[in-house]
C-alpha positions as CSV (number, residue, x, y, z in Angstrom):
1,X,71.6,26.3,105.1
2,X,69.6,23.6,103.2
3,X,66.7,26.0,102.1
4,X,69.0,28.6,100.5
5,X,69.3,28.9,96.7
6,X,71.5,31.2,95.2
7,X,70.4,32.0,92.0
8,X,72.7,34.5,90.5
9,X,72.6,38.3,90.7
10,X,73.1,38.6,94.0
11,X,69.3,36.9,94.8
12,X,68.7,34.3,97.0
13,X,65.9,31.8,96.9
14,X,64.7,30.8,100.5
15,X,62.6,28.2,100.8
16,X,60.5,29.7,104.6
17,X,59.0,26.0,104.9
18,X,55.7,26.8,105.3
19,X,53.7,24.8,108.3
20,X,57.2,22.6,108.1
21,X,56.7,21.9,104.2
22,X,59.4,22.3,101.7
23,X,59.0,23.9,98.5
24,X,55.6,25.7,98.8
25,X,56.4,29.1,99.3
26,X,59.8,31.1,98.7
27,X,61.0,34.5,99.7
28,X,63.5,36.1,97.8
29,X,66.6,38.2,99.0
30,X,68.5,40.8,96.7
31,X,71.4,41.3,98.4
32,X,72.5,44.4,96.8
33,X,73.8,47.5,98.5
34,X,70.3,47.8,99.8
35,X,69.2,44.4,101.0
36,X,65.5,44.1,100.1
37,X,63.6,41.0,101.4
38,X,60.6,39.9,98.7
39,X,57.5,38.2,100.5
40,X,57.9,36.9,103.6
41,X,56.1,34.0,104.0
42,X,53.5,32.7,107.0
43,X,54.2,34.4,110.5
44,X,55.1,30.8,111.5
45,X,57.7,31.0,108.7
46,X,59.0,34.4,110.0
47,X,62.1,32.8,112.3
48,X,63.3,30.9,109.6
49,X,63.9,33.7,107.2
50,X,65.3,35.2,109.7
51,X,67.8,32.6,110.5
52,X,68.4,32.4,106.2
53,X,69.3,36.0,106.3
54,X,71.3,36.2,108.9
55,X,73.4,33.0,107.0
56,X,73.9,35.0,104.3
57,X,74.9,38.1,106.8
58,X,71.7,40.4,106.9
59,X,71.6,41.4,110.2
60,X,68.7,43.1,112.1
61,X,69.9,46.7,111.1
62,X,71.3,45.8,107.8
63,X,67.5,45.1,106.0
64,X,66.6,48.4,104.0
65,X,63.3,46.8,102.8
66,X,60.7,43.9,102.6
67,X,58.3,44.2,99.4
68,X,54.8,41.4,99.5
69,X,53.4,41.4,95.8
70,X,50.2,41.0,97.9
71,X,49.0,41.0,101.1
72,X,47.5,37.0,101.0
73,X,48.4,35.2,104.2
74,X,51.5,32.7,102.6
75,X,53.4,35.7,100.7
76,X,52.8,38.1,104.0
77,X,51.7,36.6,106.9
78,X,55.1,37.2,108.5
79,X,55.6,40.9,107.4
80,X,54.5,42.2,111.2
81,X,57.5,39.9,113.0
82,X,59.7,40.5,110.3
83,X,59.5,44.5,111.0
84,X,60.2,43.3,114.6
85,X,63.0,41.3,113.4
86,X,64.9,44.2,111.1
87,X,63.6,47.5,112.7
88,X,65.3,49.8,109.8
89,X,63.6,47.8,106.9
90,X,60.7,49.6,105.2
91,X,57.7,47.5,104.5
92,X,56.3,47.7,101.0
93,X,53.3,47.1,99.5
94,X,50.2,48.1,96.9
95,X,47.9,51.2,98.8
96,X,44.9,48.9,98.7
97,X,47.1,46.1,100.8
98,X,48.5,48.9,103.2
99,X,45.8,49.3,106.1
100,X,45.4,45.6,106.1
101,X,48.8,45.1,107.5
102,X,48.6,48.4,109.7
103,X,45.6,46.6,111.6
104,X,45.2,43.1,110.1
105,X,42.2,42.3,112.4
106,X,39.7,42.7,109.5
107,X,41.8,40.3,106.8
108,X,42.4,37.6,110.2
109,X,38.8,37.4,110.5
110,X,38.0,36.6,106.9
111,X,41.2,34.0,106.6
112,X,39.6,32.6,109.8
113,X,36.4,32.1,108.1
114,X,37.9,30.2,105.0
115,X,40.1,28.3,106.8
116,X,38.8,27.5,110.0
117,X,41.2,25.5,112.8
118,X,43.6,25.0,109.6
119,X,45.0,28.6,109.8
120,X,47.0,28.2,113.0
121,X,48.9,25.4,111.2
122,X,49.2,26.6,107.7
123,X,49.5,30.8,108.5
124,X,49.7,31.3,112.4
125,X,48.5,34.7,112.8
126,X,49.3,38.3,110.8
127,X,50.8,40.8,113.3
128,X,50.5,44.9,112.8
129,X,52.9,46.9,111.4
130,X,53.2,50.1,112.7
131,X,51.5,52.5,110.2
132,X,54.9,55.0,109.7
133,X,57.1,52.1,108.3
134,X,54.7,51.5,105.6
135,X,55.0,52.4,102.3
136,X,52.2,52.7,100.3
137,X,52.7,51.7,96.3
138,X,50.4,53.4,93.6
139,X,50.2,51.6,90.3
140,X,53.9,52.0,89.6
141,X,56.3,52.7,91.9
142,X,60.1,52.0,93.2
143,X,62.4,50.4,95.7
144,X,65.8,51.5,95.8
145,X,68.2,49.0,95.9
146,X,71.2,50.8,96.1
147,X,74.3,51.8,93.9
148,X,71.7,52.6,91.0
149,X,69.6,49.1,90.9
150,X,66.0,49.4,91.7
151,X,63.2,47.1,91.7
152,X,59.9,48.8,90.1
153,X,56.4,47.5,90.6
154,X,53.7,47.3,88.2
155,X,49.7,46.7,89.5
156,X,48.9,43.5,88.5
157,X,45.1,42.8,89.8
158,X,43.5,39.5,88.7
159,X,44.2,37.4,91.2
160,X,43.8,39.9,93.8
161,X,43.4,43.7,94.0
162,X,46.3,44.4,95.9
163,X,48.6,42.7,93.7
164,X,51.8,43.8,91.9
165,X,55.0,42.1,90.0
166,X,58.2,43.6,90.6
167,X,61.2,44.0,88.3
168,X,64.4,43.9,88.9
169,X,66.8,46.4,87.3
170,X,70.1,44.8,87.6
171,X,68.6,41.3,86.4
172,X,65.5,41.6,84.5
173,X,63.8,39.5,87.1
174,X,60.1,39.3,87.3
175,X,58.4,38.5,90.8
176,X,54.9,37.3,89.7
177,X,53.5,36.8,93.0
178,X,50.3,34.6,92.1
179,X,49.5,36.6,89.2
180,X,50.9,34.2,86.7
181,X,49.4,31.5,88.7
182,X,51.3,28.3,90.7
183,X,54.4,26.7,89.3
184,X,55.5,22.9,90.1
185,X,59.4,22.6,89.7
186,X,59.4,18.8,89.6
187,X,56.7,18.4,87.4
188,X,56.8,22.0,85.4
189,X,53.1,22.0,85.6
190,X,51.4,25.6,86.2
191,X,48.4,26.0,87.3
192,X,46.0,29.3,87.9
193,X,45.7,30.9,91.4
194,X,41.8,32.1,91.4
195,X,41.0,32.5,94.7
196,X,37.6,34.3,96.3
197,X,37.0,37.2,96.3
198,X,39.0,39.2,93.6
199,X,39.7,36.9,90.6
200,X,38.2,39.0,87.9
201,X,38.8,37.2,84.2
202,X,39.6,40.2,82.2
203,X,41.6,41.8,84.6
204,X,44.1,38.7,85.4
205,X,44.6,38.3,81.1
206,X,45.6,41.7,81.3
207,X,47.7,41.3,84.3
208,X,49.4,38.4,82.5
209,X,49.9,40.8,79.1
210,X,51.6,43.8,81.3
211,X,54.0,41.0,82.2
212,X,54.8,40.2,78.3
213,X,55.4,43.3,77.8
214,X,57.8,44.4,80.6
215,X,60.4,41.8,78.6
216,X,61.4,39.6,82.0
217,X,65.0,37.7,81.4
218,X,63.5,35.1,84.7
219,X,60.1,34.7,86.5
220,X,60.5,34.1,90.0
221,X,57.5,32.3,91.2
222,X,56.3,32.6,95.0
223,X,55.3,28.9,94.7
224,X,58.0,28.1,93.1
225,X,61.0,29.1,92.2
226,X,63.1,30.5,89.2
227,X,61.7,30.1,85.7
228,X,63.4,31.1,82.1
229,X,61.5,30.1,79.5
230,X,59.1,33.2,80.2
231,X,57.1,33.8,77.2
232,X,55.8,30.3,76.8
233,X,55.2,30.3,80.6
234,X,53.2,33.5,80.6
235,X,51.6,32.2,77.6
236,X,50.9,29.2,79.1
237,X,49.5,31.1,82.4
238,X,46.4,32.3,80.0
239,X,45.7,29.8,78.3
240,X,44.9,27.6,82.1
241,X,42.7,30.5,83.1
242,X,40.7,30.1,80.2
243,X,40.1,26.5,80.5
244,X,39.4,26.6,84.0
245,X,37.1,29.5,83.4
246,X,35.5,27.9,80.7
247,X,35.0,24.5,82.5
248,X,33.5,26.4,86.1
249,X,31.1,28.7,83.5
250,X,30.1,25.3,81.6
251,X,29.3,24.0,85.5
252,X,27.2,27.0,86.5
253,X,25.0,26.8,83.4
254,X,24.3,23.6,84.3
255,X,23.7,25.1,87.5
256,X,26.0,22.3,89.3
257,X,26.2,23.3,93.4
258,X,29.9,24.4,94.0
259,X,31.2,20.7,95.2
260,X,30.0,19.1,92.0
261,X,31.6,21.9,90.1
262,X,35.0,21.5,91.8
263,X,34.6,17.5,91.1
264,X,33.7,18.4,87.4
265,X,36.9,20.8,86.7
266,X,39.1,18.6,88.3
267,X,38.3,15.7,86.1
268,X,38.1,17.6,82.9
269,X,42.0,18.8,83.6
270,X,43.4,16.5,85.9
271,X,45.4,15.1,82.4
272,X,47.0,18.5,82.0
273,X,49.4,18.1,85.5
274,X,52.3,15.3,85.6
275,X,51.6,16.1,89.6
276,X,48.3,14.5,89.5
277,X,49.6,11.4,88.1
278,X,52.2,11.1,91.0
279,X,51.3,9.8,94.3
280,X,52.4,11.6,97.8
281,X,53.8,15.4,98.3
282,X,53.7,17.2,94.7
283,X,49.8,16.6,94.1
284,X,49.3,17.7,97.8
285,X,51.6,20.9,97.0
286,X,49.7,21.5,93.9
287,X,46.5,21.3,95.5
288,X,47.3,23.1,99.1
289,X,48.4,25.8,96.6
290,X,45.9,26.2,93.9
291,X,43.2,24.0,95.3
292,X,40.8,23.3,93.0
293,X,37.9,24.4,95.3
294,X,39.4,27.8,96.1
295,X,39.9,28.1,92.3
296,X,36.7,27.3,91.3
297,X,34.8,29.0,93.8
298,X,36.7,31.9,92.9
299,X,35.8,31.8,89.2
300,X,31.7,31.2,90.3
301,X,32.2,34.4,92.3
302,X,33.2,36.3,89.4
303,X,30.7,34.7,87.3
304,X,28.2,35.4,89.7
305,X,28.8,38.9,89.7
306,X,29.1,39.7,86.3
307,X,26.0,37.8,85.4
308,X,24.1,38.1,88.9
């Protein structure tokens, strides 16, 4: 199939097309003793991971696990019809993401208030997840993979409060989720990912720093793909949350309204993305992804609440 990568390992890059886009969000398959599935994608996405996994022989009984590094919409929208799909997978993810996908009624509702008639299209809807298959993560936990391997999890708030990044035993693989921020294969461009309501300043620099330190051989970005050169990246990932913090707090001194804040910061650092300069489907990845509204209303959220 055309939206399989294999990337070594025994992981599998699949591309779930998201509302019929390539390239914006991947799940990942470890095919190891214990198959585990790594995000999900959109509900509307859910039929063609399927389909990738059965390609690549994962059959409905043969899934031991599906792991979200959060519980936002385009990493696990699909998680309820993919428990229907592989009824012996567990479903894994942080304790403060667990209820939410147990009875998702309360996260629909606030996804349906940001995106209005767009969530049909981009998400479709979240289904429940019967409470018993889920397992709840604490701020380190692990997911056997079989034959020894396991893939360990390490809180990584920031971006939001029921994040974590995963590590891979057999490869040194890192699954950053959003904490890192979003990465543009074609252009290499990285960009940060601070949504409303949890971006928190402090926290996601220290989210970044537990990533450092866990020594990753690869980064495997939801949005997208397979990166090596991971200190420079993860360096990088700081250093564009500061200067879009920096911008948005220069804008709310100068107590600019929230569009003439988002037009501000995406002047002052529209130079730093090759994407920006190209016409057609990178810059509308980048900014479907890592809009700069969401981005900056996310940082005036923090600021308002740390100096109300």
């Amino acid at each position: 199939m055309d939206n399989i990568t294999a990337l070594g390992g025994d992981v599998y890059e699949i591309d779930t097309k998201m509302a019929g886009y390539s390239g914006i969000t991947a799940g990942y398959l470890i095919l190891s003793d214990r198959p585990c599935l790594v995000e999900t994608g959109t509900s509307t996405s859910a039929p063609v991971v399927r389909d990738a996994l059965a390609s690549l022989g994962v059959g409905p009984d043969d899934l031991a696990s599906v792991v979200v590094t959060h519980i936002h919409l385009d990493h696990a929208g699909g998680v309820g019809d993919i428990a229907k799909f592989f009824p012996s997978a567990q479903i894994v993810v942080h304790e403060k993401g667990a209820r939410h996908l147990a009875d998702p009624s309360r996260l629909m509702a606030s996804a349906r208030m940001v995106w209005g008639d767009k969530l049909d299209t981009l998400f479709g809807e979240l289904s429940p997840t019967e409470a018993e298959r889920i397992v709840a993560l604490g701020d380190t936990g692990a997911v056997d993979l079989g034959n020894g391997r396991t893939l360990s999890s390490h809180y990584s708030p920031g971006h939001a409060k029921h994040h974590v990044g995963l590590v891979d035993s057999g490869t040194g693989d890192l699954y950053v989720g959003d904490a890192a921020g979003v990465y543009l294969p074609e252009t290499g461009d990285l960009r940060p990912a601070t949504p409303p309501p949890d971006f928190d300043l402090e926290t996601a620099l220290n989210s970044i720093a537990l990533f450092k330190a866990l020594g990753p051989q690869r980064l495997l970005f939801s949005h997208y793909g397979p990166v090596d050169a991971v200190q420079d990246t993860l360096e990088r990932s700081a250093e564009e949350l500061r200067i879009w913090v920096d911008l948005t707090r220069q804008a709310h001194a100068e107590g600019m309204d929230l569009d003439h804040a988002v037009a501000m910061v995406r002047d002052r650092t529209k130079e730093r993305y090759a994407a920006l300069e190209m016409e057609g489907e990178a810059a509308e990845h980048f900014e479907l992804l890592s809009g700069a509204p969401s981005n900056v209303a996310g940082i005036l959220h923090w600021l308002n609440r740390v100096n109300p």
